[in-house]
N, C-alpha and C positions, 0 to 999 in steps of 0.2 A: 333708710327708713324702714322700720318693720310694720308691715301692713295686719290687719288680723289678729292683733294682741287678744286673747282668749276674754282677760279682766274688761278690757277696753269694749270690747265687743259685745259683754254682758251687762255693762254697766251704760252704753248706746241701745241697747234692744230693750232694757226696763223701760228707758225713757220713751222710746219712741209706742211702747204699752201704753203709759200713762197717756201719751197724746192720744192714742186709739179711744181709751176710756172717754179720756175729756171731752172727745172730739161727737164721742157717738151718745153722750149724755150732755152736752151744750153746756162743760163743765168753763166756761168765760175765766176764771180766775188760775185754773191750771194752764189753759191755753195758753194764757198772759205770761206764766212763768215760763211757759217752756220755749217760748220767741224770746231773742234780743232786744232788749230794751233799749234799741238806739235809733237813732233815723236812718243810719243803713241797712236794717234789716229789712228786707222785703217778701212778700208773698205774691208771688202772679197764681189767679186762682180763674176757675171755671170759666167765669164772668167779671171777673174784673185785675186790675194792675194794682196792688196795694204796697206804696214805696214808704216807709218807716213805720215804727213799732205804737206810734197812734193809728195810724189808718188800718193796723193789721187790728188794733183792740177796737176801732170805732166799728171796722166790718163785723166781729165777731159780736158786739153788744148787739145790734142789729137785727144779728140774723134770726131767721125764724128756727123754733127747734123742733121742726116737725121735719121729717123725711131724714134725717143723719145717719140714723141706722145704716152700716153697709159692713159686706164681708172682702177680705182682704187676702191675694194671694199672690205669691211668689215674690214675697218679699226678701228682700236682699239688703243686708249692712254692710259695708264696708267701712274700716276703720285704716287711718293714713296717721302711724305713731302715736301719739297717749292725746293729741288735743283735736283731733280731727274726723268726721265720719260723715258718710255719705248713705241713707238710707231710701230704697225707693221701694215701692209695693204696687202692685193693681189693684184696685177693690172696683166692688160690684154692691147697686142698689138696688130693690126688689123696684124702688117708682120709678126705675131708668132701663129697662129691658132691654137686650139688644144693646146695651152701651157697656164700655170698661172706662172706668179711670186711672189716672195714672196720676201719681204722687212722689215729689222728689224733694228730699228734704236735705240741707246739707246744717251739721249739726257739730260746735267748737266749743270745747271747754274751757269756762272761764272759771276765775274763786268763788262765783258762786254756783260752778254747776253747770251739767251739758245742756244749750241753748241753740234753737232754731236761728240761722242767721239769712238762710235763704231756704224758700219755698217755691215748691210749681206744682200747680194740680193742674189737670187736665183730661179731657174723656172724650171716647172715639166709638164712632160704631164698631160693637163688639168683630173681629177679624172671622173670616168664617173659614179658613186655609188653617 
């Protein structure tokens, strides 16, 4: 398996842009395309367990779009052959101080394109070591 395919790897790092965009202007319809449109797609998030690609769209209609703004660091893509990638980042919110979060996306190309098929956020008081 060749891990790290350059194409592979630029064309998993556009995508997971566009989610950043979506994500931090409560962009609902790019969200929608960039998760799995299945009932096995799932997102474990902050505050909740969300198991298929309606509850992941019912959360995001939802949600309020005040506070998303946040910056993101040390992100790392890993790609596993031409259909496969695993992206995780820490980002940081100004109304969450003292905290990090952590985000882990695993992300499989289908004919229509690279798609969210598992998600995990999560956020820790910031490490002080």
């Amino acid at each position: 398996m060749e891990i790290d395919l350059p194409d592979v790897l630029a064309e998993v790092t556009a995508q997971f842009a566009r989610y950043e965009k979506a994500l931090v202007s409560n962009d609902v319809a790019v969200l929608g395309e960039l998760f799995r449109n299945d009932s096995r797609t799932l997102r474990y998030g902050i505050g909740e367990n969300l198991y298929g690609y309606e509850a992941i769209q019912g959360f995001r209609a939802a949600r309020s779009p005040a506070g998303l703004m946040r910056r993101t660091d040390k992100t790392v893509i890993t790609s596993y052959g031409r259909e496969t990638a695993v992206a995780s980042t820490l980002f940081y919110r100004d109304n969450a101080p003292g905290r990090v979060g952590r985000q882990m996306q695993t992300w499989v190309r289908f004919p229509e394109g690279w798609r969210i098929v598992a998600a995990h956020v999560s956020m820790i008081d910031e490490p002080t070591a």
